[in-house]
C-alpha positions as CSV (number, residue, x, y, z in Angstrom):
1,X,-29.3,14.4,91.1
2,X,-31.0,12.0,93.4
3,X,-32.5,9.0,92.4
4,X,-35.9,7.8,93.8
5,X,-37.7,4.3,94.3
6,X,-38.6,4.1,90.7
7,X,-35.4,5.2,89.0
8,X,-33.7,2.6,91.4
9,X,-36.2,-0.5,90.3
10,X,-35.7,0.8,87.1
11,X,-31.6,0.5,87.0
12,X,-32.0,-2.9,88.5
13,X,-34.7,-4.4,86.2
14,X,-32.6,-3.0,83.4
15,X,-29.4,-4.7,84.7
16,X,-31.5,-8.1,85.7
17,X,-32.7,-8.6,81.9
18,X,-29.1,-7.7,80.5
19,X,-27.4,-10.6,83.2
20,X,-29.8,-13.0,82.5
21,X,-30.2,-12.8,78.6
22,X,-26.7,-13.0,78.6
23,X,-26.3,-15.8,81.0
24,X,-28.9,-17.7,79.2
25,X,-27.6,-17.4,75.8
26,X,-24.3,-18.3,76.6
27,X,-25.4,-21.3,78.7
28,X,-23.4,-23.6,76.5
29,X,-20.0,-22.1,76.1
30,X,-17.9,-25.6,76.4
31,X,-14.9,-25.0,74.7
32,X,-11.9,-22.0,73.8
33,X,-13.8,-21.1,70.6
34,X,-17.2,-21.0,72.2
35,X,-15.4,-18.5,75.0
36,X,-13.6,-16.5,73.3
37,X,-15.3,-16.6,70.5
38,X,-19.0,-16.8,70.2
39,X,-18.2,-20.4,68.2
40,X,-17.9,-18.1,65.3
41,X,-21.7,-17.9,65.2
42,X,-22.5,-13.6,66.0
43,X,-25.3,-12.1,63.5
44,X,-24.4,-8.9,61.6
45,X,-26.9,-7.1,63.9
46,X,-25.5,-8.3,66.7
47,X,-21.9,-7.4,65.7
48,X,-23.3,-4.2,64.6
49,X,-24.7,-2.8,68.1
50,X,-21.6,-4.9,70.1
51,X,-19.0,-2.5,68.1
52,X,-20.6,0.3,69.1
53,X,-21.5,-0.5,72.7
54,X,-17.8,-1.5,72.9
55,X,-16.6,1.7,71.2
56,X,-18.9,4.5,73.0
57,X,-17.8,4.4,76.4
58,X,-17.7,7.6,78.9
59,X,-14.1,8.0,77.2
60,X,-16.6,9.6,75.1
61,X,-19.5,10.5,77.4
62,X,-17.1,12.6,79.4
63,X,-14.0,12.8,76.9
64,X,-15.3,13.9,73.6
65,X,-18.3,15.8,75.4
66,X,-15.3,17.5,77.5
67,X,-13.4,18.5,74.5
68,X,-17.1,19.8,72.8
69,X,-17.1,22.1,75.6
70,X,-13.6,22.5,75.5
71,X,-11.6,24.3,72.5
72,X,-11.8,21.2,69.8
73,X,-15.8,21.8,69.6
74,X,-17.5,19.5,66.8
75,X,-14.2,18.5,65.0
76,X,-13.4,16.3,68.1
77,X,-16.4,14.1,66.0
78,X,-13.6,13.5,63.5
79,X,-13.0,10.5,65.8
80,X,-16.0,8.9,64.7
81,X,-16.4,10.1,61.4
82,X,-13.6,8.9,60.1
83,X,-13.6,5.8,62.0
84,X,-17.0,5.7,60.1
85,X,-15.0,6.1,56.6
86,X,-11.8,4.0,57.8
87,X,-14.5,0.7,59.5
88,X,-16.1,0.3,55.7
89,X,-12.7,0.0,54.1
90,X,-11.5,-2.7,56.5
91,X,-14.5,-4.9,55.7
92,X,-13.5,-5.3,51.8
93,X,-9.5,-4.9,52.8
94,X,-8.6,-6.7,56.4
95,X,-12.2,-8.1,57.5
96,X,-11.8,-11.1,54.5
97,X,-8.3,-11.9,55.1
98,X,-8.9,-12.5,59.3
99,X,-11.6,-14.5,58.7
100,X,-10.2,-16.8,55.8
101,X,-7.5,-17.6,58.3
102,X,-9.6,-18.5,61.1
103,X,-7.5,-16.9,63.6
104,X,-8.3,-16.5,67.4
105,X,-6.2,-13.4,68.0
106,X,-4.5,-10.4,66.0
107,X,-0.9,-11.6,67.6
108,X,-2.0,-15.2,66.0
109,X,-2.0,-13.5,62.6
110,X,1.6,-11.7,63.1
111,X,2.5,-15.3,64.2
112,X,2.2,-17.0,61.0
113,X,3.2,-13.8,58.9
114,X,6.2,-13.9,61.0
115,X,7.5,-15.3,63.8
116,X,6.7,-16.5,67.2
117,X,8.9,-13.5,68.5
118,X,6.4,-11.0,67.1
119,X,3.1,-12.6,68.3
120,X,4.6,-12.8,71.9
121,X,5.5,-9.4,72.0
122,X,2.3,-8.2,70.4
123,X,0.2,-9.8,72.5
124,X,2.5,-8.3,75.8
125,X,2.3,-4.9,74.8
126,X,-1.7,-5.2,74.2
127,X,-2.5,-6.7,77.6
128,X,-0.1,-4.1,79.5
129,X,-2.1,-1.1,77.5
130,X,-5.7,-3.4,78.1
131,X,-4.9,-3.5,82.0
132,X,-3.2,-0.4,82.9
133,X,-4.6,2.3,80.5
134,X,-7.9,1.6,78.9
135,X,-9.4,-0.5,81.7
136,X,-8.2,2.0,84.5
137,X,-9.4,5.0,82.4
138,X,-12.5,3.7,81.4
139,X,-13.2,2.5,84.8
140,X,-12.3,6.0,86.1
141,X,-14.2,7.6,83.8
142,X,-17.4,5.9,84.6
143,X,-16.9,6.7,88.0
144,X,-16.4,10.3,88.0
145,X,-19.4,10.7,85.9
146,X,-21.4,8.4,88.3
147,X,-20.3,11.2,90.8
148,X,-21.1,14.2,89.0
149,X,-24.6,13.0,88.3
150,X,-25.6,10.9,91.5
151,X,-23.4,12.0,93.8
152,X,-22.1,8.4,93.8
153,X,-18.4,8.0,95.7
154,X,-15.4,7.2,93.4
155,X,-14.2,3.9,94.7
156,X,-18.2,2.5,95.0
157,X,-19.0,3.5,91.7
158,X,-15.9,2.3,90.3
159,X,-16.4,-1.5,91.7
160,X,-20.0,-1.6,90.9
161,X,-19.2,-0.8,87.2
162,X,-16.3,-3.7,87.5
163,X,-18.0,-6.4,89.6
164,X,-21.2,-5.9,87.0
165,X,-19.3,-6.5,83.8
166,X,-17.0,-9.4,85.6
167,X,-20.2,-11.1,86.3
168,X,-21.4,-12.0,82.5
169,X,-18.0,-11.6,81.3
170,X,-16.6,-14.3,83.6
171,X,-19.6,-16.4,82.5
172,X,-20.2,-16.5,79.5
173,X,-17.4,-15.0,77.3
174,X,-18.1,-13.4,74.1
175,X,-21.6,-14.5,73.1
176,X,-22.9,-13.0,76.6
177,X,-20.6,-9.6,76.0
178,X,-22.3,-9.4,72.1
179,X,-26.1,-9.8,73.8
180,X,-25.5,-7.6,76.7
181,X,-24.5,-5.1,74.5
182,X,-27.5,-5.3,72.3
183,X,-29.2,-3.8,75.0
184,X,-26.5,-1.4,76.4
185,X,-25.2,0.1,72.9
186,X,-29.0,0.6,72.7
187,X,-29.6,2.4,75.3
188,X,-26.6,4.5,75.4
189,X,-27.3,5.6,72.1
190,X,-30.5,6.3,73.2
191,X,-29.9,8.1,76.5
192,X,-27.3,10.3,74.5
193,X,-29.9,11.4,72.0
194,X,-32.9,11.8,74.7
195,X,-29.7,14.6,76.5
196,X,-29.2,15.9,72.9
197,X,-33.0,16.7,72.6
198,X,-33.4,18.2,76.1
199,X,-30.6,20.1,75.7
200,X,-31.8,21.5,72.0
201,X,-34.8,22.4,74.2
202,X,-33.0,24.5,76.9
203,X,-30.7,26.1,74.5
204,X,-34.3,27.3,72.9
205,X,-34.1,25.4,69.7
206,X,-31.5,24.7,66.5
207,X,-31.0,28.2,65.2
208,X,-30.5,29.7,68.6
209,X,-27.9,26.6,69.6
210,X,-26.1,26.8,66.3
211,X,-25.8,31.0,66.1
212,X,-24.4,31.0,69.9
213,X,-21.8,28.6,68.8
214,X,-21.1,28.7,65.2
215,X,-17.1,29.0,66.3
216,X,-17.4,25.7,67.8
217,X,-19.4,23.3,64.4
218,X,-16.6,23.0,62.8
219,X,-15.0,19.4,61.6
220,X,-11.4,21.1,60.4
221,X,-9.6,23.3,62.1
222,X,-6.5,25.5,61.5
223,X,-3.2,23.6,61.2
224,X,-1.9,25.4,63.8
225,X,-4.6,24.5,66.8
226,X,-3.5,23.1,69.9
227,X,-6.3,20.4,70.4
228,X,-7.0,18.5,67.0
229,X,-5.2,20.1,63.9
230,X,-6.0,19.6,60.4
231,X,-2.9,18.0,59.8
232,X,-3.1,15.9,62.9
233,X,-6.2,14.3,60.9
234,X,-4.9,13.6,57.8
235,X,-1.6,12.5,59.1
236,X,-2.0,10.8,62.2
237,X,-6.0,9.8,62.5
238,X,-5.7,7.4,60.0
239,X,-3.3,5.1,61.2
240,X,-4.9,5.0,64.4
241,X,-8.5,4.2,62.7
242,X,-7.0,1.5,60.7
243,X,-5.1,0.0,64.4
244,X,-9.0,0.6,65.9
245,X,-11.3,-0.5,63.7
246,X,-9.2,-3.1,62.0
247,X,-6.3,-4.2,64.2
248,X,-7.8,-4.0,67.7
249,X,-8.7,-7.3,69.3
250,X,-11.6,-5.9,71.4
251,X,-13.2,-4.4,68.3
252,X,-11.9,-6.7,65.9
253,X,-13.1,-10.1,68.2
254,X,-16.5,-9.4,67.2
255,X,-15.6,-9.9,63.3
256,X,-13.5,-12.8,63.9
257,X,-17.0,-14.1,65.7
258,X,-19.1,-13.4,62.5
259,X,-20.9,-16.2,61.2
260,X,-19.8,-15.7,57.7
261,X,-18.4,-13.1,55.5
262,X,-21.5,-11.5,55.1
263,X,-22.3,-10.8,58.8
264,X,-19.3,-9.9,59.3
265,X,-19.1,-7.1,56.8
266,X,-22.7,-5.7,57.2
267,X,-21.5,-5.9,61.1
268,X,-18.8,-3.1,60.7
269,X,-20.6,-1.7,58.7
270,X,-23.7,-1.1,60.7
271,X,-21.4,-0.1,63.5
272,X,-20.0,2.8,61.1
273,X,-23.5,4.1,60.4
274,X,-24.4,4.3,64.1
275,X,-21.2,5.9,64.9
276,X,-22.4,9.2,62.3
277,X,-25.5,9.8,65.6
278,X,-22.3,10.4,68.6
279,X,-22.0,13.9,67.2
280,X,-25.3,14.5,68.6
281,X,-25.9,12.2,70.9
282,X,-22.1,13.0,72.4
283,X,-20.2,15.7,71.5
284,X,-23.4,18.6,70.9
285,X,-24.4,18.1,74.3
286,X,-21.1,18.9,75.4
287,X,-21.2,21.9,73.7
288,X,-24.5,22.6,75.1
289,X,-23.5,22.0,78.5
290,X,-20.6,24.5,77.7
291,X,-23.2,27.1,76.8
292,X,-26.0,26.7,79.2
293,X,-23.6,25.7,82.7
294,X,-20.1,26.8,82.2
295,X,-19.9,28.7,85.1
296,X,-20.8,25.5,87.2
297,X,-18.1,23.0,86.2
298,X,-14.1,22.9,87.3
299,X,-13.2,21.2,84.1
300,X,-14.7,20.5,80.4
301,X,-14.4,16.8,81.2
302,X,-18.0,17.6,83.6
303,X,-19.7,19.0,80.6
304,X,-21.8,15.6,79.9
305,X,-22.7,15.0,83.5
306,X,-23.7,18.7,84.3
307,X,-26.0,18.8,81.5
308,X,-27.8,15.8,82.4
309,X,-28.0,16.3,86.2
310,X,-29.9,19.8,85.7
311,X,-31.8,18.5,82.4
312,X,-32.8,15.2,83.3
313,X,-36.6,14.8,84.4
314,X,-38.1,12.5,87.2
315,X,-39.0,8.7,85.8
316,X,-36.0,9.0,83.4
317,X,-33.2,8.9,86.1
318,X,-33.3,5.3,86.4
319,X,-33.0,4.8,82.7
320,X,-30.5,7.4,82.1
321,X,-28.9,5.8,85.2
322,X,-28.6,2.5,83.3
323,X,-27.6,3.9,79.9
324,X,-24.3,5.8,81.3
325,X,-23.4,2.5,83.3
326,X,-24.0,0.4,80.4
327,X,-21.1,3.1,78.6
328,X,-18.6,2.1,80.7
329,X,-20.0,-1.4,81.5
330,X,-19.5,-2.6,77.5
331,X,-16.3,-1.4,76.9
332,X,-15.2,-2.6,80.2
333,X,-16.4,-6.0,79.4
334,X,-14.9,-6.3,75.6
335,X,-12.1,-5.1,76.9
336,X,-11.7,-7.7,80.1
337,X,-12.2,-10.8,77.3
338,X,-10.4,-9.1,74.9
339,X,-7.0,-9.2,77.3
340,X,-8.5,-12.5,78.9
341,X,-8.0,-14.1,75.3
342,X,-4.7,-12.1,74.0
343,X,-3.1,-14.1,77.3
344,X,-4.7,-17.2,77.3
345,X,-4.4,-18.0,73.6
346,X,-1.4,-16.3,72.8
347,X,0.7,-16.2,76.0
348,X,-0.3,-19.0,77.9
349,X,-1.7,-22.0,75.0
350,X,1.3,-20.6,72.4
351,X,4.2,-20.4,74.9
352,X,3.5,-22.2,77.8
353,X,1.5,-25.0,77.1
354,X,0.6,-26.1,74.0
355,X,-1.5,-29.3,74.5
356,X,-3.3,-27.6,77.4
357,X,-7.4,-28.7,77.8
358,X,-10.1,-26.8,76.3
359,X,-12.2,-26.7,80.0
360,X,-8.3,-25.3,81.1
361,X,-8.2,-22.5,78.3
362,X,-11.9,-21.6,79.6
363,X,-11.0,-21.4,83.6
364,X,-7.9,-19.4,83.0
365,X,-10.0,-16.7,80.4
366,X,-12.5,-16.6,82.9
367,X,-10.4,-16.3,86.4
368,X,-8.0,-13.7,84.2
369,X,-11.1,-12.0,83.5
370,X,-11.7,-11.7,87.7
371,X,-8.0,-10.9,87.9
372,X,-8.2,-7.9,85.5
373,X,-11.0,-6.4,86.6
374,X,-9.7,-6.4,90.4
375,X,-6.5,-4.8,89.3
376,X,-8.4,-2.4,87.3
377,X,-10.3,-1.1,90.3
378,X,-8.0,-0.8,92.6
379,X,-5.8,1.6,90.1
380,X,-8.9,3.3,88.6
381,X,-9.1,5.9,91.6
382,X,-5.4,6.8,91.8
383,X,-6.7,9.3,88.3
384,X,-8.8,11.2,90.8
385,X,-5.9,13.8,90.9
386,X,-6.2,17.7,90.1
387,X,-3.3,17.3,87.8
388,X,-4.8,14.9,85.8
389,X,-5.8,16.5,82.2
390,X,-8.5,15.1,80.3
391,X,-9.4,11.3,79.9
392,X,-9.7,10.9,76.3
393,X,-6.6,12.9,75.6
394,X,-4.7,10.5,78.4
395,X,-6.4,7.3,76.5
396,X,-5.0,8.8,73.0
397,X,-1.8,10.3,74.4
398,X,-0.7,6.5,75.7
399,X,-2.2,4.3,73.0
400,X,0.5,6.5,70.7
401,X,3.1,3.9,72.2
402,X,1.2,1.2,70.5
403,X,-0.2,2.5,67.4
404,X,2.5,2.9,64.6
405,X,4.6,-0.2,65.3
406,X,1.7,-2.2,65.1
407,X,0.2,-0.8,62.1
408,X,3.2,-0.6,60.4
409,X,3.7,-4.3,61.1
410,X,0.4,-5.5,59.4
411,X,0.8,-3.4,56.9
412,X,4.2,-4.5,55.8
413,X,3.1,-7.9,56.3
414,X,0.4,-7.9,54.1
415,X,1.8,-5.1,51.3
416,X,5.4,-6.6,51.3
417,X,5.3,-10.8,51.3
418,X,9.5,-10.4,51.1
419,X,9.6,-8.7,55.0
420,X,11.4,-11.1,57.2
421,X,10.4,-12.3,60.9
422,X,13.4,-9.3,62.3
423,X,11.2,-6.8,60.6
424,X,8.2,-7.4,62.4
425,X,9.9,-7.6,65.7
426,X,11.9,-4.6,65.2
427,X,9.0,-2.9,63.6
428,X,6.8,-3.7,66.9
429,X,9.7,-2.7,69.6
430,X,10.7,0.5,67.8
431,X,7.1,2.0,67.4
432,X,6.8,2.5,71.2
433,X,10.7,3.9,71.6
434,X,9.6,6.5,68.6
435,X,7.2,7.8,69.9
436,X,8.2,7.7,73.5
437,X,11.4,10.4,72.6
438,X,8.9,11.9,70.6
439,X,7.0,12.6,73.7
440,X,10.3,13.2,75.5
441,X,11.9,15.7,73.1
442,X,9.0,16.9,71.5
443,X,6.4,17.4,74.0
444,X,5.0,20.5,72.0
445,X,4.2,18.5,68.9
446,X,0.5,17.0,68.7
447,X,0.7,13.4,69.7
448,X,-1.1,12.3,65.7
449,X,1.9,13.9,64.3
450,X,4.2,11.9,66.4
451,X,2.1,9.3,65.6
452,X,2.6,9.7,62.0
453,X,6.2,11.1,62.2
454,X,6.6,7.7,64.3
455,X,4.9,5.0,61.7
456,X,7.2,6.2,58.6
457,X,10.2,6.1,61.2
458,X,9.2,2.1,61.9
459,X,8.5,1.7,57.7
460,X,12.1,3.2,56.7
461,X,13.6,0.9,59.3
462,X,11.5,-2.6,58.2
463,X,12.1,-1.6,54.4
464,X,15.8,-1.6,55.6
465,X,15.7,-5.1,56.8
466,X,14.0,-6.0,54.0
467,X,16.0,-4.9,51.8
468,X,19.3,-6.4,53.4
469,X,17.4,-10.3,53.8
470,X,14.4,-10.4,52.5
471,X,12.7,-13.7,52.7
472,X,13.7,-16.2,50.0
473,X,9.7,-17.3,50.1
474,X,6.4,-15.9,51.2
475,X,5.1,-17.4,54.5
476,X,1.9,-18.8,54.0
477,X,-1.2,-18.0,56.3
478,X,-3.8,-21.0,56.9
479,X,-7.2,-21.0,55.0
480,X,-10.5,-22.0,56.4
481,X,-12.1,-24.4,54.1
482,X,-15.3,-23.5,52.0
483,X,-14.8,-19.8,53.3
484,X,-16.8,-17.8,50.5
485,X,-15.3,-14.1,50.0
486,X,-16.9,-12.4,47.5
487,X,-18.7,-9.8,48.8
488,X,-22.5,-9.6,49.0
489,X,-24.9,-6.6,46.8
490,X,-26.3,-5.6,49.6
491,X,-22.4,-4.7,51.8
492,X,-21.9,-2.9,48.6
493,X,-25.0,-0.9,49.3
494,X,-24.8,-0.5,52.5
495,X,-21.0,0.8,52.6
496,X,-22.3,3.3,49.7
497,X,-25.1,4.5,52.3
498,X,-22.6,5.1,55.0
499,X,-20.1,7.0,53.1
500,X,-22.5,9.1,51.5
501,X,-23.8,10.3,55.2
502,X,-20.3,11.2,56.2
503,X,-19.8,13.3,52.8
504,X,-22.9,15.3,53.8
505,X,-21.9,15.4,57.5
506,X,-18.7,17.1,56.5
507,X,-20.6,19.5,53.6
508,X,-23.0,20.6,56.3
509,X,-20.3,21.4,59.0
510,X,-17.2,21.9,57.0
């Protein structure tokens, strides 16, 4: 797919209104809490569309499309939709609890919960994962789809994507991240649903897409099935919804942002009820693509980009252009402040220097923001290998190392006030050596049940330590001042409307 004058103008306006919005609104970012933070000031709205623009990246542009086409089909939507059911519980569960106690960072939390120990080693194993799997995957996956559709080399596409979300990012922190994506999670959405109707069209309407491929709109699959099993779901899934939506620092940074309670919760919450359009603004067109172009792509990861480089019309290039950049762009840029903050604020301000300088705290985030995104370039190519499988399965195969110990961790810390400091570091360091030997000596086992099998390994060992020195008190975790938490009608509502959609979602397509 070639792009012409217009589409080019286009992609640039696009990108000039994002830079300078954000730029502009972020003029005043003085201090670590402006930075990394927003100063604590982002709109429900605004939380809303920067969840999902963070979330929907090409991991699922080209990995949830690719496993549409591939043998998961619709149930690969699971994702989504239970990240939609799992994001409403954190906002009357976790959401509250984070924001009464004003923390910076999810290692701060495990910090006064437990020890100094466990935030270091939290916040070590997040910015390892940050840099060297989701940046480098996400950064790889833009690319490749860059290349698929405009013919665009790896290496050029990849450091386009990077240098664009390094410049706001280094900028203006946060609060330029949450208004760039305002425009991005818009138009991504919107690009995804403009592919879903074209491809409807080409298929030759609903009934005809639907009877061709009534094996693959199906949310639950046999227990037994290689790619996401019915068990895997119920076992695994949810642990890693409740690490993603409520545990994850470049998810969870824009609720520690919200300007009250309120925002905050009608924030996830919004971001839930977008997530119910990926199935068809994702992972349909990847089945489409499957039906209408299989013959023409090498692997189901191309399913996305196929379909729009033979659907997409002249004039909408430029847009379309811009919408699967901003995919990769968002995330990218959440991501980059997300491991920007972890190390400044709990690496560098915690263990190194204490009494450092706000303007110091802002220079490091924003040259560690330069210094991640380099590194990210330079390994986001080396994935451009033949023996690579798919991306989202690589994303969700290596996240596994971090996912039960850490969830088992809060969980224990908030459930069980009696868990000692050792727990929480054991419970954090054996997660990762679980599920590695796992990996090792069960390689035939799907990764959410070593997940699973993993998280009640790390439980029986922390309700052992527990149980041989529990702590003679409860730790107490600070408490903002005049922090109201009773929920407002209208979350109540709104979390009602949400779940409801999901419950029809799954009646429809069961």
């Amino acid at each position: 797919m070639s792009l012409n004058g217009i589409d080019i103008l286009v992609f640039g306006a696009f990108y000039a209104v994002i830079v300078g919005v954000s730029l502009y609104k972020s003029r005043r970012e003085t201090n670590s809490e402006d930075y990394f933070l927003a100063g604590r000031g982002l709109t429900w709205w605004l939380i809303g569309f920067s969840i999902v623009a963070a979330n929907i990246s090409t991991e699922q542009f080209v990995g949830m499309a690719g496993q549409g086409a591939g043998g998961v089909g619709l149930a690969v939507s699971n994702w989504q939709l239970v990240g939609s059911v799992g994001i409403v519980l954190i906002a009357f569960t976790l959401l509250p609890r984070f924001l009464k106690a004003g923390i910076y960072t999810m290692p701060e939390f495990l910090e006064y919960r437990y020890n100094t120990a466990t935030r270091a080693i939290m916040a070590l194993i997040t910015v390892i994962i940050y840099v060297t799997v989701l940046l480098t995957a996400v950064l790889y996956s833009g690319g490749i789809t860059l290349r698929a559709i405009f013919g665009m080399p790896l290496t050029q596409a990849v450091w386009m994507i990077g240098i664009i979300a390094a410049l706001y990012t280094t900028w203006g922190g946060l609060k330029a991240i949450a208004w760039a994506d305002l425009f991005q999670g818009g138009a991504l959405l919107l690009g995804g649903l403009v592919t879903f109707a074209l491809g409807l069209k080409a298929c030759g309407g609903w009934g005809a897409f639907a009877a061709h491929n009534a094996d693959k709109l199906h949310m639950v699959l046999p227990g037994d099935h290689g790619g996401l099993p019915w068990t895997g779901v119920l076992s695994g899934m949810w642990i890693v919804i409740v690490y993603y939506c409520g545990l994850n620092q470049f998810i969870v940074q824009r609720n520690l942002a919200a300007k009250s309670l309120r925002d905050g919760q009608l924030g996830v919450i919004f971001a839930g009820f977008l997530w119910l359009l990926v199935p068809f603004a994702v992972v349909m067109p990847g089945i489409m693509a499957f039906q209408l172009y299989s013959g023409q792509m090498a692997r189901p990861d191309e399913a996305f980009p196929t379909l729009m480089k033979h659907l997409i019309p002249d004039g909408m290039r430029g847009f379309m252009f811009a919408a699967i950049a901003g995919a990769v762009i968002s995330s990218l840029a959440s991501m980059l402040n997300s491991a920007s903050t972890i190390f400044t604020m709990d690496i560098y301000n915690r263990l190194l220097d204490r009494n450092a300088p706000q303007n110091r705290l802002v220079l490091l985030g924003r040259a560690l923001t330069l210094v991640f995104v380099v590194l990210g370039c330079l390994l986001a190519p080396a994935l451009d290998n033949p023996k690579f499988g798919g991306v989202f399965q690589f994303i969700q195969n290596f996240q596994g190392y971090i996912w039960p110990g850490v969830v088992a961790v809060f969980l224990v810390g908030l459930l069980v006030p009696q868990a000692p400091g050792a727990a929480g570091v054991a419970g954090l360091i054996l997660g990762p050596v679980f599920y590695g030997l796992f990996q090792y000596f069960a390689p035939g086992l799907h990764f959410l049940l070593q997940v699973a099998a993993s998280f009640q390994l790390v439980l029986l060992v922390m309700g052992l330590i527990t149980f041989w020195k529990p702590l003679a008190e409860p730790r107490k975790l600070p408490q903002r001042d005049g922090f109201d938490l009773r929920a407002d009608p209208m979350v109540k509502w709104a979390a009602v409307v949400v779940l409801v959609a999901v419950a029809i979602f799954y009646g429809i397509f069961w």
